[in-house]
C-alpha positions as CSV (number, residue, x, y, z in Angstrom):
1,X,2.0,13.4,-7.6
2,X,-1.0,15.0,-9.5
3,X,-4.4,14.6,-7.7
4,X,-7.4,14.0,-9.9
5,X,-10.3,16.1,-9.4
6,X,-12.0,14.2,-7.3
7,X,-9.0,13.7,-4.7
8,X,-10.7,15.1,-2.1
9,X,-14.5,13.5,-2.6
10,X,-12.1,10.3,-2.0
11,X,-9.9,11.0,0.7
12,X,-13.0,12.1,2.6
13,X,-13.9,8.5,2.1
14,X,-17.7,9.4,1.5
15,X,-19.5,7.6,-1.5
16,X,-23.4,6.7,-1.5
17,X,-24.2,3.3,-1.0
18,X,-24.4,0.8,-4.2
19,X,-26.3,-2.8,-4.4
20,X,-25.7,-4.8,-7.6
21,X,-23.6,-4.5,-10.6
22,X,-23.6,-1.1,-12.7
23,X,-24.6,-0.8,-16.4
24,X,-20.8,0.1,-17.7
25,X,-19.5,-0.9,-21.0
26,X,-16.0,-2.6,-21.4
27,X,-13.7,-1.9,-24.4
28,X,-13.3,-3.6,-27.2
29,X,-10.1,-4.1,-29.4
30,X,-11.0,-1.8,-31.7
31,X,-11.7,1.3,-29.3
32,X,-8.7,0.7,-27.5
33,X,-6.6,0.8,-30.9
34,X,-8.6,4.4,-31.4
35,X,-8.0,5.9,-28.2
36,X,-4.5,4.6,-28.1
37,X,-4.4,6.8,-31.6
38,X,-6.0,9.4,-30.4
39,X,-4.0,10.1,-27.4
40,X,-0.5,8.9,-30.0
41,X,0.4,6.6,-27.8
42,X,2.2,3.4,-29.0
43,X,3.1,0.5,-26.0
44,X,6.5,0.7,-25.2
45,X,8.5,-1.5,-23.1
46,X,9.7,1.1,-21.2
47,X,7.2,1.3,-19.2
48,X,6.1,-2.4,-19.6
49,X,2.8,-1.3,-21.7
50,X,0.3,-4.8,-22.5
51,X,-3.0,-3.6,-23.1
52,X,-5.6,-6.3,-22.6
53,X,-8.3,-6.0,-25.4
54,X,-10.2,-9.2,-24.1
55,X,-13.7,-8.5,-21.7
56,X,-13.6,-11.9,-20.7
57,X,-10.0,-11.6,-19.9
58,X,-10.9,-8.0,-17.5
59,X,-14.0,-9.5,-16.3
60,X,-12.1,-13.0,-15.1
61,X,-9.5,-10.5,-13.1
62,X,-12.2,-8.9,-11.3
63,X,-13.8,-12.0,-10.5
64,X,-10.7,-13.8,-9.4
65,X,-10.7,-10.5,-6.7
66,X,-14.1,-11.2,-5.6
67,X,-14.4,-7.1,-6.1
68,X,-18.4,-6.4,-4.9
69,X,-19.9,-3.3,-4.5
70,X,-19.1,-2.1,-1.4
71,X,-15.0,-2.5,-1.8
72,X,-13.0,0.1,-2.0
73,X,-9.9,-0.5,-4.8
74,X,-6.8,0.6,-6.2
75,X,-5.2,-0.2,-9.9
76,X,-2.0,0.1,-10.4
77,X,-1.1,0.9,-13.8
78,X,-4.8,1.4,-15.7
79,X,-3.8,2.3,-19.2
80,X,-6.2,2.9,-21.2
81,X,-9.0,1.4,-18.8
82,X,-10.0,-2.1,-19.9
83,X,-9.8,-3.5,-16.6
84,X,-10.5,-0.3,-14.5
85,X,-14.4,-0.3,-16.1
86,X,-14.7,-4.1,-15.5
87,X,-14.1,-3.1,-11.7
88,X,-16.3,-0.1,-12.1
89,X,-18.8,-2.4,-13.6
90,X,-19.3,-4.6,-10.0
91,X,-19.8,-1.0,-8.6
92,X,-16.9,-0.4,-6.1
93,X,-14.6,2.5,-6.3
94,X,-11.7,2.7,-8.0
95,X,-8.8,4.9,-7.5
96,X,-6.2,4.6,-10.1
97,X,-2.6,4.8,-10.0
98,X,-0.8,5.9,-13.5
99,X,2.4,6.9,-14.6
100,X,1.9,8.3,-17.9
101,X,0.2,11.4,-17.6
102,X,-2.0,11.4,-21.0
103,X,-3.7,8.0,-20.1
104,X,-3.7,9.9,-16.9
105,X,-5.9,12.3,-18.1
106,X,-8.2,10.7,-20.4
107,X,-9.4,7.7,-18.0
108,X,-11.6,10.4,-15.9
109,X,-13.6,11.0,-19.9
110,X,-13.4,6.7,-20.8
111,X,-15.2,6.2,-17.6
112,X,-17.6,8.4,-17.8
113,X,-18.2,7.9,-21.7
114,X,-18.9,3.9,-20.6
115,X,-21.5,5.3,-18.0
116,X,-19.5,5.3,-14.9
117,X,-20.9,8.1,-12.1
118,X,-17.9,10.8,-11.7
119,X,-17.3,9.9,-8.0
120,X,-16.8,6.4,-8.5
121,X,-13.3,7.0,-10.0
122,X,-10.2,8.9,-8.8
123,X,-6.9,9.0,-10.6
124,X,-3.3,9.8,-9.0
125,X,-1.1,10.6,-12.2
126,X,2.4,9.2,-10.4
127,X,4.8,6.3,-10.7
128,X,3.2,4.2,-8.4
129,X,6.7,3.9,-6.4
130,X,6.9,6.9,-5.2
131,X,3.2,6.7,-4.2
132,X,3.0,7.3,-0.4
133,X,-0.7,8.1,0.1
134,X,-3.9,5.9,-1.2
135,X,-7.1,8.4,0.1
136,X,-10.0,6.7,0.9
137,X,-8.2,3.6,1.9
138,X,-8.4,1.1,-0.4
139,X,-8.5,-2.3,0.8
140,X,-8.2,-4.7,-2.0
141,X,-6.2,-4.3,-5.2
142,X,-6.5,-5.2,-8.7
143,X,-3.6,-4.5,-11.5
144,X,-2.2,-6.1,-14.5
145,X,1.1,-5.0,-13.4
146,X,4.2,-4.0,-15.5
147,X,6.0,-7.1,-16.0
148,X,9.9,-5.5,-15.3
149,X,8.5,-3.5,-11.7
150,X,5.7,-5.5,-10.4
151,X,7.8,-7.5,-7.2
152,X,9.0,-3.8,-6.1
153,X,5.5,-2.3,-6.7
154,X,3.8,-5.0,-4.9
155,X,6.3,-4.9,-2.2
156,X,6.0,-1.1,-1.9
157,X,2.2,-1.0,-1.5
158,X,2.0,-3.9,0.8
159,X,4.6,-2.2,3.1
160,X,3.3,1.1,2.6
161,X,-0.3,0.5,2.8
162,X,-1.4,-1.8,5.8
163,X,-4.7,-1.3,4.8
164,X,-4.7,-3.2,2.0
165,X,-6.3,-6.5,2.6
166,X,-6.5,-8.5,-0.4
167,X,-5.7,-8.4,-4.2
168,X,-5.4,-10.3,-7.5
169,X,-2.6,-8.9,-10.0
170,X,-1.8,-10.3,-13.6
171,X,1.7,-10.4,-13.5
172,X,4.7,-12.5,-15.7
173,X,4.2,-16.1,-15.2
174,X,7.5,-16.5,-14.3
175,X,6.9,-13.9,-12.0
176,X,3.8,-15.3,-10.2
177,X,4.9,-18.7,-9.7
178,X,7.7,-17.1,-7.8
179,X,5.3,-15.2,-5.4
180,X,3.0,-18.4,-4.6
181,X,6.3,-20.9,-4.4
182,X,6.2,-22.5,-1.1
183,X,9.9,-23.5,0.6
184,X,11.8,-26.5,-1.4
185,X,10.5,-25.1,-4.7
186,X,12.8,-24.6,-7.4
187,X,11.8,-20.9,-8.3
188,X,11.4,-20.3,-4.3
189,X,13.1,-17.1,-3.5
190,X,14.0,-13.6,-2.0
191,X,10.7,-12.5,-3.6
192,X,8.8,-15.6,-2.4
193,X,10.0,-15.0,1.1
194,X,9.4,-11.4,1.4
195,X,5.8,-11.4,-0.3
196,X,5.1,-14.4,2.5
197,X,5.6,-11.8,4.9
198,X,2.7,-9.9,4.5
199,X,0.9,-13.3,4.3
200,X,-0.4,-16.0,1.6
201,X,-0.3,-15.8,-1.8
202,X,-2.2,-18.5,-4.8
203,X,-2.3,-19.0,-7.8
204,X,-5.7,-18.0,-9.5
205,X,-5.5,-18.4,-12.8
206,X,-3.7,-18.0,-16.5
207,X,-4.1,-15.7,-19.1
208,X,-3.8,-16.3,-22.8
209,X,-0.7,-14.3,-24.3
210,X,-3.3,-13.4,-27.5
211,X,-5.7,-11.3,-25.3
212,X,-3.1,-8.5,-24.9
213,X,-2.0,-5.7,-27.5
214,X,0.7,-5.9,-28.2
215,X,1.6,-9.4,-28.1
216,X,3.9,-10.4,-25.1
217,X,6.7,-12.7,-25.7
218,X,5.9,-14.3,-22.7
219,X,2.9,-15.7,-20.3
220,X,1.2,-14.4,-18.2
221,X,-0.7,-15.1,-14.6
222,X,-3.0,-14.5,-12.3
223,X,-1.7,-14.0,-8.5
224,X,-3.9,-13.7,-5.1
225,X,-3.3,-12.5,-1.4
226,X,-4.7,-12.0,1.5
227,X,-3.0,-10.5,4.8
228,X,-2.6,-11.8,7.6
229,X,-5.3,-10.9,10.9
230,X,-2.0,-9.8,12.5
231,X,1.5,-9.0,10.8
232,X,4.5,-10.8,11.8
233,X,6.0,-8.1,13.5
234,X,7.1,-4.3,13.1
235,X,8.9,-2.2,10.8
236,X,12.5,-2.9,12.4
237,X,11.9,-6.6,12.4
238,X,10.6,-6.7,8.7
239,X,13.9,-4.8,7.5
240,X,16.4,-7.1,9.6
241,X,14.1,-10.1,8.4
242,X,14.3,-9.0,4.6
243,X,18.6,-8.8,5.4
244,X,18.6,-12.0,6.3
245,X,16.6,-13.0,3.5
246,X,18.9,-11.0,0.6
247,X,21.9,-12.4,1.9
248,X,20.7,-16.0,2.1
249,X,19.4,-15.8,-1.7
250,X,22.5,-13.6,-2.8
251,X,24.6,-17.4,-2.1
252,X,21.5,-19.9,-2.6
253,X,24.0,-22.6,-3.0
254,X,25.7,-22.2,0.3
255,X,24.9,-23.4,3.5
256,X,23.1,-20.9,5.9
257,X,26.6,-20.8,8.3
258,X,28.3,-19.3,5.3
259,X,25.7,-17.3,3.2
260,X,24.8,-15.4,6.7
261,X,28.0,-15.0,8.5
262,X,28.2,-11.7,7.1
263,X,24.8,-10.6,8.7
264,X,25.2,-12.9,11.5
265,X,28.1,-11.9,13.6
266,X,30.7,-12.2,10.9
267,X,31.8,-15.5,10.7
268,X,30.6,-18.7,10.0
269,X,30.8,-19.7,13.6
270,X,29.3,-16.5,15.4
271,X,26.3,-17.3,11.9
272,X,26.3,-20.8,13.6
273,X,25.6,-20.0,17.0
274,X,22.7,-17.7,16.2
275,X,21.1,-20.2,13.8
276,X,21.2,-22.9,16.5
277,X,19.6,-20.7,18.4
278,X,16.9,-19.9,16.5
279,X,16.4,-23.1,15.9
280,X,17.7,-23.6,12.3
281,X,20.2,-26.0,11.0
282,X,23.1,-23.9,9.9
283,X,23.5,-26.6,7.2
284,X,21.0,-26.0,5.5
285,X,20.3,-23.7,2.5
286,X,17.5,-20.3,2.1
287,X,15.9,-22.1,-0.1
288,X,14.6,-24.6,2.5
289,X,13.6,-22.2,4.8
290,X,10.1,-21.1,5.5
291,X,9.1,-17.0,6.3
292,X,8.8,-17.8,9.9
293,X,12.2,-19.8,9.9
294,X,13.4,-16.4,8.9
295,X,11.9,-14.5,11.5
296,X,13.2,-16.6,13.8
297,X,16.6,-15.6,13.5
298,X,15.9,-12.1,12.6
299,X,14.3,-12.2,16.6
300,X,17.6,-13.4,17.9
């Protein structure tokens, strides 16, 4: 990826202290329209493009985050920089994560054209799957994520970057209620299970389909975590957990003895005998089954 500028002011991890909230300005709808022009850029669903051209809206993210001034954060997917200058606006650092390189290179000028000091921001123009290193650390993050990648990107960063503590994303409401659905749920699944891993998640909030540009045809929602004091286990565990976990999902409707037997031993009877032993009823199904069920057998 291409390193802003000021890459190595915030790998260093240096930056002055900061009390209070800073005197930024947010966009409005109409200079979001204009830089969008000026850079000829129209959203696309390609790369799941939904401006939000609300400052309530941004400002309602940030707070949902409980961003102060002394966090260090990382955005995923900035776009033109509604949200990224209401964080800037609490006073934390912000490094920025963005795909497309012209919105790349214009956030550095928005910031600092809303009154936003040049060391407070660092962008890394890259998709932010393939990111692999985060300088400065980050610990919290705040993104309205693209709607068709945001499991995998979460996923990716949470795995990738231990350091990162907490975070609120905006994310498809179908989506979200996915990642906070406890076992038993209807829409509890793969992603549920695997995002538990790292450690809760909450709901925190809607947000109106009308604050965005363009329009989505769908709703959206606010989504919280926070990591556990200690994770669950290491990297081979996580991977043979989140086996277990695709092949249970991949035949919801089957019992555990069957939907695992391929994982398990390869057989229903070998899948038996290990669920038994980690305690689990082979009879039941992956929906019913808690992260630490999981773990469980993935230990035996």
């Amino acid at each position: 990826p291409r390193y802003s500028r000021r890459y190595r002011e915030a790998a260093a991890g240096g930056r002055p202290g900061y009390s209070g909230t800073m005197p930024v300005s947010l966009l409005g709808a109409s200079e979001i329209r204009r830089l969008a022009a000026d850079l000829d850029i129209t959203p696309t669903k390609k790369l799941g493009q939904n401006f939000v051209v609300d400052a309530n809206t941004v400002r309602k993210i940030v707070q949902a985050a409980k961003v102060v001034a002394s966090d260090r954060v990382v955005e995923i997917g900035p776009g033109l920089g509604s949200l990224t200058l209401a964080i800037l606006e609490t006073g934390a650092s912000v490094l920025a994560v963005e795909i497309d390189h012209r919105l790349a290179a214009r956030l550095p000028d928005t910031a600092a054209a809303h009154g936003v000091p040049a060391d407070r921001l660092s962008v890394i123009d890259a998709d932010a799957l393939q990111v692999r290193e985060l300088p400065g650390s980050p610990e919290v993050l705040v993104a309205n994520l693209p709607y068709n990648v945001s499991v995998p990107v979460l996923l990716h960063f949470l795995e990738t970057f231990p350091f990162l503590q907490r975070g609120v994303v905006m994310v498809q409401a179908e989506v979200g209620e996915r990642l906070a659905a406890p076992p038993g749920s209807k829409v509890y699944g793969a992603p549920s299970v695997k995002a538990a891993w790292y450690g809760p998640w909450r709901l925190a909030g809607t947000v109106s389909r009308q604050v965005f540009w363009p329009v989505p045809n769908v709703d959206s929602v606010l989504v919280g975590f926070e990591r556990d004091a200690e994770p669950r286990g290491d990297e081979e565990l996580r991977r043979r957990t989140f086996t277990i976990v695709d092949a249970a999902f991949q035949q919801r409707r089957k019992m555990l003895r069957q939907a695992l037997s391929s994982v398990l031993g390869g057989s229903a009877a070998a899948a038996s005998e290990a669920l038994e032993a980690a305690g689990v009823d082979p009879t039941l199904r992956g929906e019913q089954l808690s992260i630490d069920d999981f773990v469980r057998i993935a230990r035996g």
